[in-house]
NUVOZA-608474 format. One record per residue (C-alpha): residue number from 0; x negated, y negated, z negated. Coordinates in steps of 0.25 Angstrom, whole numbers. Layout:
residues N
BALO     i      c1      c2      c3
BALO   NUM       X       Y       Z
...
END
This chain:
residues 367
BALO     i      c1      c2      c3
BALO     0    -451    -514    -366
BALO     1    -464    -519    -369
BALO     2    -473    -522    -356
BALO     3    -487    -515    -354
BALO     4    -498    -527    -355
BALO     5    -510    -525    -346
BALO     6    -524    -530    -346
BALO     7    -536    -529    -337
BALO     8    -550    -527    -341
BALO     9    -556    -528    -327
BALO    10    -555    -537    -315
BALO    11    -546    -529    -304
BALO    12    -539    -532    -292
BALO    13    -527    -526    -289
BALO    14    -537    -515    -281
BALO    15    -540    -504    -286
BALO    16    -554    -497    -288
BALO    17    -556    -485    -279
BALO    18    -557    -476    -290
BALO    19    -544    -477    -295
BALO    20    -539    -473    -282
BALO    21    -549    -463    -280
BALO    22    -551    -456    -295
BALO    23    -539    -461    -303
BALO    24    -528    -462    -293
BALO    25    -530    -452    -286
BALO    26    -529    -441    -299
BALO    27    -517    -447    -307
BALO    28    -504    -448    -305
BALO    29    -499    -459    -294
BALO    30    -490    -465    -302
BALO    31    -500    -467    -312
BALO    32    -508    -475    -301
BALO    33    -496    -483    -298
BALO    34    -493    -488    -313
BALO    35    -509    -491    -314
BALO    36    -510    -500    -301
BALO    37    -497    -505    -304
BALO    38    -501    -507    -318
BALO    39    -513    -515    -314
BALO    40    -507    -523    -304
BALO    41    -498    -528    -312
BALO    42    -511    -532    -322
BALO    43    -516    -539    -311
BALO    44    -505    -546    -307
BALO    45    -499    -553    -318
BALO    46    -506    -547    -331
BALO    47    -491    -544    -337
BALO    48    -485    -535    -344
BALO    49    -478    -523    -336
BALO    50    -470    -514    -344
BALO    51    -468    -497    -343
BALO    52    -453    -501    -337
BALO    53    -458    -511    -326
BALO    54    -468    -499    -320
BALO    55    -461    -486    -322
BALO    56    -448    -496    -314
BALO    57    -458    -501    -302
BALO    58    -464    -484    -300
BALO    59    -449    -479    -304
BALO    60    -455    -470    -313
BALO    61    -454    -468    -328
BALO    62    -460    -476    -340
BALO    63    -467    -464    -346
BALO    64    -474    -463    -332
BALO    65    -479    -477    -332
BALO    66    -484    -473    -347
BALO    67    -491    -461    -342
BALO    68    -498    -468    -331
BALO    69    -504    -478    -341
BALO    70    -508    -466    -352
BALO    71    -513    -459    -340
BALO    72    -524    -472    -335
BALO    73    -527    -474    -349
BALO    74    -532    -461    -350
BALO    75    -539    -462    -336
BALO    76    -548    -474    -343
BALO    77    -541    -483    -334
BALO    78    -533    -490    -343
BALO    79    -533    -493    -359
BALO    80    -518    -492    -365
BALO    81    -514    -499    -376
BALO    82    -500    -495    -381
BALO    83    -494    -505    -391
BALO    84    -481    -505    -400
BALO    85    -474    -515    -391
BALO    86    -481    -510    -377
BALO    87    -494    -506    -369
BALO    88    -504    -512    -364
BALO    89    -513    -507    -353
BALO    90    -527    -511    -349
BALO    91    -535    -509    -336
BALO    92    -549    -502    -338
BALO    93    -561    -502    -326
BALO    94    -562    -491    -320
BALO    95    -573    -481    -325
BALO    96    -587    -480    -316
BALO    97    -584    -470    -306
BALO    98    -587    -464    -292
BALO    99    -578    -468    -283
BALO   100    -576    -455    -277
BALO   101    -561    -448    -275
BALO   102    -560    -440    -288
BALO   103    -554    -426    -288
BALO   104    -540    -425    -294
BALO   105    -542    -418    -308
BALO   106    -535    -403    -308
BALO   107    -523    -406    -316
BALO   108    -511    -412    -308
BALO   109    -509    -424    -313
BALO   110    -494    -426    -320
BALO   111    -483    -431    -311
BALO   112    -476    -442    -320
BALO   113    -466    -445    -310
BALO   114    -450    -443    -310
BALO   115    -447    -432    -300
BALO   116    -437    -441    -292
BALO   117    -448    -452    -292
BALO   118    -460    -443    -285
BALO   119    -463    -451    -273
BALO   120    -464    -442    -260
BALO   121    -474    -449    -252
BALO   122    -478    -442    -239
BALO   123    -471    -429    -244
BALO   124    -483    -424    -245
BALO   125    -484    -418    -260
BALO   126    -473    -408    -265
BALO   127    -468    -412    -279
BALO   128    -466    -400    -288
BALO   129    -456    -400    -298
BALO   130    -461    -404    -311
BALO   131    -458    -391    -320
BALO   132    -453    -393    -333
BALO   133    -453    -383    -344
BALO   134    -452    -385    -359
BALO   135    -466    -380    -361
BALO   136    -471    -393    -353
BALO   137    -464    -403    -360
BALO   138    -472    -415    -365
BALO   139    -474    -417    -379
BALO   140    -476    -434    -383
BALO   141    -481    -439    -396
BALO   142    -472    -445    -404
BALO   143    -479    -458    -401
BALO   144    -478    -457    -386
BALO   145    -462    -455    -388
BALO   146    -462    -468    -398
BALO   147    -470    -476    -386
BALO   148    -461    -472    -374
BALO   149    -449    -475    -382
BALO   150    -454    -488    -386
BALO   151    -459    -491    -371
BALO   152    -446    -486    -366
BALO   153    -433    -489    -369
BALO   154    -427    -477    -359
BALO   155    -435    -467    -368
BALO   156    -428    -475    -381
BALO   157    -415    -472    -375
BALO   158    -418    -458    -375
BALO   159    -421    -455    -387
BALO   160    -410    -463    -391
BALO   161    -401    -455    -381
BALO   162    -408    -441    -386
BALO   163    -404    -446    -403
BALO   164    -388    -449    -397
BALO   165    -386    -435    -389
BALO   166    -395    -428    -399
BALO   167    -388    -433    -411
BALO   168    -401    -433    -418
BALO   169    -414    -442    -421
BALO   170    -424    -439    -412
BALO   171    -434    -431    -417
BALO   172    -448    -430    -409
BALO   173    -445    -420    -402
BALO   174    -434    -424    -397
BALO   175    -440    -436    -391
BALO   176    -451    -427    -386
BALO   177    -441    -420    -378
BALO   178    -432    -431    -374
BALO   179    -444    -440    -369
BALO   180    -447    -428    -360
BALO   181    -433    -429    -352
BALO   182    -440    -442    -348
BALO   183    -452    -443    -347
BALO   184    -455    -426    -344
BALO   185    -444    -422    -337
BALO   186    -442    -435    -329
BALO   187    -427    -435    -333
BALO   188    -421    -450    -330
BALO   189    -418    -456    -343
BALO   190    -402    -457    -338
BALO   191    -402    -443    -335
BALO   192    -408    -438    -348
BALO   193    -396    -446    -355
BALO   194    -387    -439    -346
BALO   195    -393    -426    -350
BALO   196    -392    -427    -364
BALO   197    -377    -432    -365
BALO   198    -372    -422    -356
BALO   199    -380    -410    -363
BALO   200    -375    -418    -377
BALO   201    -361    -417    -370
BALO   202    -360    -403    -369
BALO   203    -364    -399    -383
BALO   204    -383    -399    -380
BALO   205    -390    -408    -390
BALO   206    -399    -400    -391
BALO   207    -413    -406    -386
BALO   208    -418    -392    -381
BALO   209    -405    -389    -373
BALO   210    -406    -403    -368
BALO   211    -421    -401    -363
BALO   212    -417    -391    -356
BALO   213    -406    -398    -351
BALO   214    -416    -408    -346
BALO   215    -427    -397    -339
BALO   216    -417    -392    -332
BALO   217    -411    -408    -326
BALO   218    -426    -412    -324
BALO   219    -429    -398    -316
BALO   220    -417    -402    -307
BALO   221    -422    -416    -307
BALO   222    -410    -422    -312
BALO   223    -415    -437    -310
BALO   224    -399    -443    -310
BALO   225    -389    -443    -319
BALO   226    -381    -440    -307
BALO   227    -388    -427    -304
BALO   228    -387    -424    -317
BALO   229    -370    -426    -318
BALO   230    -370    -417    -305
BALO   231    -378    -406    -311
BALO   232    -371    -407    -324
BALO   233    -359    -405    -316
BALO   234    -363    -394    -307
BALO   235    -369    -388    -320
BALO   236    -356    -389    -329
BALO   237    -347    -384    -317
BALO   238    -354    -371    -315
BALO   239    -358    -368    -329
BALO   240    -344    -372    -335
BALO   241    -338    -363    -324
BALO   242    -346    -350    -328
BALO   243    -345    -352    -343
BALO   244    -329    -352    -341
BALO   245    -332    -339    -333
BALO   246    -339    -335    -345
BALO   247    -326    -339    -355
BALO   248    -333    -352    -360
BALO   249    -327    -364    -352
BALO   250    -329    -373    -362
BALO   251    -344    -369    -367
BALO   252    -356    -375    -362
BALO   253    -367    -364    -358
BALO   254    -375    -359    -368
BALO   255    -391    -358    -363
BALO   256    -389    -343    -361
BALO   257    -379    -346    -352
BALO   258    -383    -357    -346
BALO   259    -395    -348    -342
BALO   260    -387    -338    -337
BALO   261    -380    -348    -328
BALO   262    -392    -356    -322
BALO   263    -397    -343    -318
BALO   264    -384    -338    -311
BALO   265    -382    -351    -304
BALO   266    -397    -357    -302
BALO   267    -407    -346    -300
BALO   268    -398    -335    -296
BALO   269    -388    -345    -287
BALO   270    -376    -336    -290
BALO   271    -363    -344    -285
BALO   272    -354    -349    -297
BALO   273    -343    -341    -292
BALO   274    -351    -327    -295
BALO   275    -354    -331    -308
BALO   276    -341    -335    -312
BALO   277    -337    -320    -305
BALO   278    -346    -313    -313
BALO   279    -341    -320    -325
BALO   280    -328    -314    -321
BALO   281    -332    -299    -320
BALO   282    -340    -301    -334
BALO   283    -326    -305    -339
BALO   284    -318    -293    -333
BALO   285    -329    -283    -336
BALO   286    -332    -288    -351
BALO   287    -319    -295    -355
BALO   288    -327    -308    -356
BALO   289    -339    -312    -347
BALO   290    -353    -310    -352
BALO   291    -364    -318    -347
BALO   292    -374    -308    -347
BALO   293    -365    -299    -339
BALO   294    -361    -310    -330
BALO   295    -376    -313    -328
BALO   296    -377    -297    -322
BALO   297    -366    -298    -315
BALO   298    -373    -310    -308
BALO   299    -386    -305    -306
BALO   300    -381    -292    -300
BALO   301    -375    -303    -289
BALO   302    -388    -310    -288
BALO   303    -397    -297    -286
BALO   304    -387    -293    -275
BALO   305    -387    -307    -268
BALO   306    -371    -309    -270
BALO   307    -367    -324    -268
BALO   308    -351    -324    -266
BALO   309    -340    -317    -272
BALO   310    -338    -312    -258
BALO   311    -352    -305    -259
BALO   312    -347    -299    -274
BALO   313    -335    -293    -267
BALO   314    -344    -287    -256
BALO   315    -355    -280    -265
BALO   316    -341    -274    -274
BALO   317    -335    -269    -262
BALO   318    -349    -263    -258
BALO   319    -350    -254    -272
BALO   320    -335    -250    -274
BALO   321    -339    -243    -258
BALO   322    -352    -238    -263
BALO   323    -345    -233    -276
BALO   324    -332    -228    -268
BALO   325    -342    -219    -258
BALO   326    -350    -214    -269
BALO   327    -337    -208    -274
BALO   328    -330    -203    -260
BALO   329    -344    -196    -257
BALO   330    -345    -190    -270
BALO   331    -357    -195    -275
BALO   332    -356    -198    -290
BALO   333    -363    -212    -293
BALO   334    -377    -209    -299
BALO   335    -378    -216    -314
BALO   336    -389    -215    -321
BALO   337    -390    -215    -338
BALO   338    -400    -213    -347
BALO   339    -397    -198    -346
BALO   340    -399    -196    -332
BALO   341    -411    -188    -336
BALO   342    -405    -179    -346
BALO   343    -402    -166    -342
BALO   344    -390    -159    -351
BALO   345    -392    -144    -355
BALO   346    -383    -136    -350
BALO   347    -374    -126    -358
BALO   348    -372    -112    -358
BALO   349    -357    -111    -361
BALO   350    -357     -94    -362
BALO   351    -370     -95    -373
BALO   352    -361    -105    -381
BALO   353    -347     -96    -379
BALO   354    -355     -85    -384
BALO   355    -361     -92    -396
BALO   356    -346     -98    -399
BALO   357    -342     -84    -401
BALO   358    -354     -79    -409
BALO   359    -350     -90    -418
BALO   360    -335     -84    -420
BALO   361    -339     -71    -422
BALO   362    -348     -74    -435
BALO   363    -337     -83    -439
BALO   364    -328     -73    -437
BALO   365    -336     -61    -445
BALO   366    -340     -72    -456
END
């Protein structure tokens, strides 16, 4: 990779003018501040150049980061960016004539570039909300920005090389769009986003869609290891693969309906794998063959009642086969209600209708 070449166009020490500390620092992301001090020390120092790589490996933070930053000063005035088929060069600009008086931050919160497992938790102070991701927010990049990051990076080259091999395809722009994203939106380490791919290519997904989605729901667990990632792929295929033998397709992998339906049972509602392999049982001996929309009311009925265990199952039967039992012994029928309850039958008069039954003989009879 081509290093970043740096000029100044001012006389400076490695101190800094108060108004960056006081208008500029204090608005912008810090990691933004780190790469332009360290940017400008390393000017000052030796004058040569210093390349994407050497940054984003001294701040452990990513490349695109390191880009960022510098887009960011350039449009601050701060800085005049050239880029260049072979590299980029950077140029220091004087500061602009300005009260040195603290600034208020603007209103919109500035973008936090930073790898959720490399947030730094000095003082404990600030609580770090979890980025939320969602389709709609996904960055769109110019063809010309995917061609520059590839040719600054050659972790992003792998990538697309990668995405063409499990995809089985040339990459179109929109691929490269969404596989850029992996990295450089979702945070996704490059190793794990290779992990991903193979493993959802293994089981039958080449599809980029399936796979983004594959990737929202790694990056929302912060899936930062392909360690974590074996272990959640394990814990995934074991309960998964159980219910879809329940369900009489051992060897299938879950369709999106079901995959759906079984993130709800176990994730939102919490229900214990045994029940739902229960209820799969019950579908199979009621229907002949298990349904999973009548497994899924079979569950919910569980989970409005708070039932956890199999033991608590047995309980609530026992209780209704009593109620049901007393309801018989003391005679009272069990109310059920239909659509006509509220319909009122007329009652007949069985001595008018002998009467006209005989009528009928007789004029019969005379005719």
């Amino acid at each position: 990779m081509r290093p970043i070449t740096f000029k100044i166009s001012y006389e400076a020490s490695i101190s800094l003018p108060l108004i960056f500390i006081d208008r500029y620092m204090s608005s912008c992301t810090p990691v933004y501040a780190l790469i332009y001090i360290y940017g400008l020390r390393h000017t000052l120092a030796n004058g040569q150049g210093l390349s994407t790589q050497a940054i984003s490996e001294t701040f452990h933070i990513l490349e695109t980061d390191v880009l960022n930053a510098w887009k960011y000063w350039d449009d601050q005035g701060l800085i005049k960016m050239d880029t260049q088929n072979e590299g980029m060069s950077i140029e220091f600009l004087p500061f602009p004539e300005q009260q040195q008086q603290p600034v208020k931050k603007p209103l919109s919160k500035p973008v936090d570039i930073m790898h959720p497992q490399e947030k730094p938790l000095s003082n404990a102070v600030d609580v770090i909300q979890p980025p939320t991701f969602n389709l709609s927010l996904r960055p769109q990049y110019t063809p010309e920005e995917l061609a520059f990051y590839k040719n600054q990076s050659e972790d992003v080259a792998n990538l697309y090389k990668h995405g063409e091999q499990t995809l089985a395809k040339m990459l179109a722009y929109h691929d490269m769009n969404i596989l850029f994203g992996f990295y450089d939106w979702l945070r996704l380490p490059m190793d794990v986003i290779f992990y991903m791919m193979s493993y959802c290519a293994e089981n039958g997904h080449r599809d980029l869609r399936y796979i983004e989605k594959v990737a929202l729901d790694w990056a929302e667990r912060s899936i930062n290891t392909v360690e974590t990632a074996k272990d959640y792929v394990q814990t995934f295929d074991k309960d998964f693969r159980e219910i879809m033998r329940a369900l009489g397709n051992p060897s299938a992998f879950p369709s999106p309906t079901q995959r759906k339906f079984m993130q709800k049972w176990l994730e939102e509602m919490e229900i214990p794998l045994c029940l739902i392999l229960e209820a799969c049982d019950r579908s199979a001996v009621q229907l002949g063959k298990p349904n999973l929309k009548y497994v899924h009311s079979i569950v919910e009925a569980w989970y409005n009642k708070g039932i956890k265990t199999l033991e608590e199952v047995d309980v609530a039967e026992a209780d209704w086969h009593k109620e049901e039992s007393d309801k018989k012994r003391t005679g009272r029928p069990v109310k059920r209600r239909n659509r006509f309850a509220n319909f009122k039958p007329r009652e007949k008069d069985f001595a008018q209708l002998e009467k006209m039954e005989r009528e009928y003989l007789m004029k019969s009879i005379e005719g």
